[in-house]
C-alpha positions in Angstrom: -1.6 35.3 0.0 1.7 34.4 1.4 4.6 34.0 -0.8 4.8 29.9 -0.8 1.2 29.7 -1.7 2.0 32.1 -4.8 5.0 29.9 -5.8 2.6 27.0 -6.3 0.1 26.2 -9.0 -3.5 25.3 -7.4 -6.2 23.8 -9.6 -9.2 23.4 -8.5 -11.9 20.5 -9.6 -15.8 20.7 -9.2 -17.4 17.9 -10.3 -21.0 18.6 -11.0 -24.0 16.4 -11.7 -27.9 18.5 -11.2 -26.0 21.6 -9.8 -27.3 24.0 -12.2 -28.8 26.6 -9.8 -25.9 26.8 -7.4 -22.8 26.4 -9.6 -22.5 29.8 -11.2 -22.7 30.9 -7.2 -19.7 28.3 -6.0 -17.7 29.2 -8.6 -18.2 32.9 -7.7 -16.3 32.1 -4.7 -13.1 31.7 -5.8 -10.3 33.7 -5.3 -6.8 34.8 -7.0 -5.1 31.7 -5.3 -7.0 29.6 -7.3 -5.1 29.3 -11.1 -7.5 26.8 -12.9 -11.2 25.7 -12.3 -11.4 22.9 -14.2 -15.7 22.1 -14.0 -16.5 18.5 -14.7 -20.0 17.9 -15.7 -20.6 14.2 -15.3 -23.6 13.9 -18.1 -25.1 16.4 -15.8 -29.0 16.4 -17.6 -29.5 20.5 -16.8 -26.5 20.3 -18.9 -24.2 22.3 -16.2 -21.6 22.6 -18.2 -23.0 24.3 -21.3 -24.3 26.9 -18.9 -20.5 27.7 -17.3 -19.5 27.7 -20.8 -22.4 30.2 -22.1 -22.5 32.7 -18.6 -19.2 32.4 -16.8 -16.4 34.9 -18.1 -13.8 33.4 -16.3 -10.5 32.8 -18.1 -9.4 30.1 -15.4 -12.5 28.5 -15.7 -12.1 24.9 -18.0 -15.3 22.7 -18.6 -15.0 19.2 -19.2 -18.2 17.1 -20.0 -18.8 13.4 -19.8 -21.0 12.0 -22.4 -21.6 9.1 -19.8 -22.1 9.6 -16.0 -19.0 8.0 -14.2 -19.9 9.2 -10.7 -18.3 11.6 -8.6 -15.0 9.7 -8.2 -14.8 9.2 -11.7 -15.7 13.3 -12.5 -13.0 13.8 -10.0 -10.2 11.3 -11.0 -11.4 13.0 -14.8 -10.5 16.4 -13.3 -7.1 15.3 -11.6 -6.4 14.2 -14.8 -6.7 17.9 -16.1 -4.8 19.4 -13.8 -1.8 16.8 -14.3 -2.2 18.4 -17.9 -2.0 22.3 -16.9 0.7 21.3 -14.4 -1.1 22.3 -10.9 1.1 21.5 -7.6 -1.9 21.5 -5.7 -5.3 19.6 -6.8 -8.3 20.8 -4.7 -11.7 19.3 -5.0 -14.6 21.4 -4.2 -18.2 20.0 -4.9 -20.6 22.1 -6.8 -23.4 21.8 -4.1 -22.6 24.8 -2.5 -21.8 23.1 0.7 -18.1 23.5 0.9 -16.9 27.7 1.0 -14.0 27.8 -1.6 -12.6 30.9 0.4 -11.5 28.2 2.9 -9.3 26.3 0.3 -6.0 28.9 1.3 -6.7 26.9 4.8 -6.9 23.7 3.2 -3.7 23.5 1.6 -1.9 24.5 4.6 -0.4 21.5 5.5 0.5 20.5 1.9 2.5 24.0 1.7 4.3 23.6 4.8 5.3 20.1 4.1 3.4 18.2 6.7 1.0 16.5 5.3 0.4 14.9 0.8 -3.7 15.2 1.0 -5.6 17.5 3.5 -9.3 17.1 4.1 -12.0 18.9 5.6 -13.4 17.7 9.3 -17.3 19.0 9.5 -17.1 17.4 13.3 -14.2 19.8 14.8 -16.0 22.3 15.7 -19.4 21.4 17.5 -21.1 24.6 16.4 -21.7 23.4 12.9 -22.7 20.0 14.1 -26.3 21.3 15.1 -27.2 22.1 11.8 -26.0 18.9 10.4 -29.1 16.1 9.7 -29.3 13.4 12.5 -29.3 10.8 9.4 -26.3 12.0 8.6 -24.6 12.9 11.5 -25.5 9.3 12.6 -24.5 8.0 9.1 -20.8 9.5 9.7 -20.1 8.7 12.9 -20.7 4.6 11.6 -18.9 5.3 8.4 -15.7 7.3 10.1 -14.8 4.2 12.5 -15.3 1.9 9.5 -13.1 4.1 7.6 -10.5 4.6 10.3 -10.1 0.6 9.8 -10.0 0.3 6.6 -7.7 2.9 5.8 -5.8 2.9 8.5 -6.0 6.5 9.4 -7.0 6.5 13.1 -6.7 9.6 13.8 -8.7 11.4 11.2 -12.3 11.7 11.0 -15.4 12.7 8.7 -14.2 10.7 5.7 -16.6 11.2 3.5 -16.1 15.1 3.4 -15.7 15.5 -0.4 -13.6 18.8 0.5 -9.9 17.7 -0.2 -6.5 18.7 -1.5 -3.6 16.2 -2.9 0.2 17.0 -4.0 0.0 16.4 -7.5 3.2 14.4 -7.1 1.3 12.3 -4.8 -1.5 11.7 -6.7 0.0 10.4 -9.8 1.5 7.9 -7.5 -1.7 6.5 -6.7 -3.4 3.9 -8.7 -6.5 6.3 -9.9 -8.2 3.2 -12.0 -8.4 1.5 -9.2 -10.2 4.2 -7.3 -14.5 3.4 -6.6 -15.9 5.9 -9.1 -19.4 6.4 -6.6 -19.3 8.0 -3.6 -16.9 5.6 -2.3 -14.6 7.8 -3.9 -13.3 9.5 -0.8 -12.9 6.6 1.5 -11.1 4.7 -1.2 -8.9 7.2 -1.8 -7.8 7.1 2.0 -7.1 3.4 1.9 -4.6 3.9 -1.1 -3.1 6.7 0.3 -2.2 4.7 3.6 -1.2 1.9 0.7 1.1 4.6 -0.9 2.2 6.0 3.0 1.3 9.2 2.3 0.5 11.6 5.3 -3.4 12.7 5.3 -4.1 15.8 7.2 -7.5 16.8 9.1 -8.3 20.5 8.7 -11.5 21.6 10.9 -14.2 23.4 8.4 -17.3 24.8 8.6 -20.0 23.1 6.2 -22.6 24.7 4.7 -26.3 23.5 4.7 -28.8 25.7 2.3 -31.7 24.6 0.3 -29.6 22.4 -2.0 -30.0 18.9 -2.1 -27.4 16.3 -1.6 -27.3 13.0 -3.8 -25.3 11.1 -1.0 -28.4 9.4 1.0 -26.8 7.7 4.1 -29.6 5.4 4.6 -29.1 3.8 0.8 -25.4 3.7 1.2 -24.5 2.5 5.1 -24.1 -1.3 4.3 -22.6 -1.0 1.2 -20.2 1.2 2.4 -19.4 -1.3 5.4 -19.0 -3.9 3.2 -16.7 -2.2 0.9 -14.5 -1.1 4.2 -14.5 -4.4 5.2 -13.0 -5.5 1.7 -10.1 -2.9 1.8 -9.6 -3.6 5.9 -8.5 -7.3 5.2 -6.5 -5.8 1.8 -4.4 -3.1 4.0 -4.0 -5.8 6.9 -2.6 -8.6 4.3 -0.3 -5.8 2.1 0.8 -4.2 5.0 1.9 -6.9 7.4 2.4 -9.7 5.1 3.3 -8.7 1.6 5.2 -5.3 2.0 6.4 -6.0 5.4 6.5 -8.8 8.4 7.4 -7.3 11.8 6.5 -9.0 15.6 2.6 -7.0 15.0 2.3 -9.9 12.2 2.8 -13.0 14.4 0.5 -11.0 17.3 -2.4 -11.3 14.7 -1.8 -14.7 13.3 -1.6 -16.2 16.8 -3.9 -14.3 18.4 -6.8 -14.6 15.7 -5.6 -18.4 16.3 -5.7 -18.4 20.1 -9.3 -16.5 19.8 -10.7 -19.2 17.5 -9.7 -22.1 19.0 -10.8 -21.1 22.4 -14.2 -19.5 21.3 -14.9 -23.2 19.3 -13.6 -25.5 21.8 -15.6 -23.7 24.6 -18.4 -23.5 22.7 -18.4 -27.0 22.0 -17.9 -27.5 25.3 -21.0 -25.7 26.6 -23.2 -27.1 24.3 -22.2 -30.8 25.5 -22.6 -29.8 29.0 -25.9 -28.1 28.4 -27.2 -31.2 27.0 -25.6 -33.8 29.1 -26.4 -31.8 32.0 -22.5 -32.7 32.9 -20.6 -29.4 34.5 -17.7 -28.6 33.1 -14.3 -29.5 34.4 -12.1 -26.3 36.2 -9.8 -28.0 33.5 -11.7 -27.7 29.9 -12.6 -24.2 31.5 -9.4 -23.4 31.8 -8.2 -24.9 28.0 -11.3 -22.8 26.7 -10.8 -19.7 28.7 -6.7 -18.9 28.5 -6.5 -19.0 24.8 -9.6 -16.3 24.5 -7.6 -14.3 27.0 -4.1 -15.0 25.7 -5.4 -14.4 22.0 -7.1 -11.1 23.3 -4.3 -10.2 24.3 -2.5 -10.7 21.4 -5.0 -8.5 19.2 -5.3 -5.6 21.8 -1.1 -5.6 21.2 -1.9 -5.9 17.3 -4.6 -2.9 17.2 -2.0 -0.3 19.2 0.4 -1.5 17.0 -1.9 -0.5 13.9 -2.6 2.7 15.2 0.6 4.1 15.9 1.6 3.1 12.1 -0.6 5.6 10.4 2.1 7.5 8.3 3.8 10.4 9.4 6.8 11.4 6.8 5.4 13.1 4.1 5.9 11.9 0.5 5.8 14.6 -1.6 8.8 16.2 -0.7 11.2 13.3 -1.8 9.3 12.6 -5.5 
């Protein structure tokens, strides 16, 4: 353990829900760099956290139960809480599935510790090894939901966004607007999008997931359209805070006349072809032209907008200046 990673306070938060059988394993697994283990258990009905409390000897170990489920964004946002309380620098979140190897949490933080980056996440697809034991479901599932993600959010160049293996700058964190946070599994996109709100730098850190005989909650299949439609929602939010509301650069007018351009074009051509398929009438080299140039120009325009985007993910860290 290097000597900035022992200046700094890390709590860690495992929200559990049905993870009786593996939890008293995954917390096992924690080391000395790890100060608190705050264990949330989210009106678990094995009662998970009366069985930390009755077999784990632990003195960093803190149990916190719901009385109502909130979801695993809510446990977690219950466990950030916490650590605000005992004063952690560094809030980890490790599920209680056994899926995520807490030794791998001194890599995690790397980037927070150096000052590159206010939230680090784990990236399943970095190395192609681990990919092969991965479902097809789900691989499939997160290859849909990281580009959906990479819109919303605004982070293009991260992947795997649902990895539920994450650290945040305390200081970064209480910035965020937490009630405001999807308590379901949404939890870990939605957190992207109002870090990218906030301009906090999010780091990708490769890691090796872990697939057992546990069983995962998260079905892709049940929560693929939902999910698009809720990244769809905070896409058209970041677009109209970020380039209309907090700012209005030359990217602003490329969308508005370019989504304009595009319209018109697409409603006036198709306008057009319709009359001429039913009049049997061809089309003039001139209403091609009207209909064509604005879909090109307006193309354009958006192609212009979208590198712009891209190259405005966040890059100066914000924890160092709070």
């Amino acid at each position: 353990m290097d000597t900035a990673t022992a200046a700094l306070s890390i709590a860690a938060v495992v929200p559990c829900y049905r993870e009786k059988h593996q939890i008293m394993t995954v917390l096992s697994k924690f080391d000395v760099l790890i100060n608190h283990i705050i264990v949330i258990d989210d009106a678990c009905p094995e009662k998970t956290g009366e069985f930390v409390r009755e077999n784990a000897n632990d003195p960093r170990i803190q149990v916190v139960i719901h009385e109502k489920n909130l979801g695993v964004g809510g446990a977690t946002i219950s466990g950030y809480q916490k650590a605000f309380e005992l004063g952690a620098d560094i809030i980890v979140k490790v599920d209680g599935d056994g899926q995520m190897d807490p030794a791998m949490i001194h890599t995690l933080v790397q980037p927070i510790l150096r000052g590159e980056a206010d939230y680090a996440k784990g990236n399943r697809f970095y190395r192609l090894n681990g990919l092969a034991k991965m479902p097809g479901v789900r691989l499939f599932g997160n290859l849909v939901l990281s580009f959906a993600s990479k819109m919303s959010s605004g982070y293009w160049k991260i992947f795997d966004p649902t990895n539920g293996f994450t650290a945040i700058h305390q200081k970064v964190a209480q910035e965020l607007a937490l009630d405001k946070i999807s308590n379901d599994y949404f939890f870990e996109s939605d957190m992207l999008f109002q870090l990218n709100i906030a301009r906090a730098v999010v780091a990708d850190v490769p890691i090796q997931a872990i697939y057992g005989e546990e069983t995962s909650s998260l079905n892709i299949s049940r929560i693929l359209f939902p999910f698009v439609g809720k990244h769809l929602a905070n896409f058209f939010r970041r677009i109209a805070y970020s380039y209309f509301l907090r700012d209005f650069s030359i990217a602003s007018i490329e969308l508005i006349i370019g989504l304009t351009f595009v319209t018109f074009g697409a409603i006036f051509g198709g306008l057009e072809w319709y009359k001429s398929t039913v009049t049997g009438t061809t089309a003039t080299a001139g209403t091609v032209i009207i209909a064509a140039l604005p879909l090109l120009v307006g193309s354009q325009l958006l192609i212009s907008f979208l590198n712009f985007d891209v190259n405005n993910q966040p890059n100066q860290p914000l924890h160092p200046n709070l």
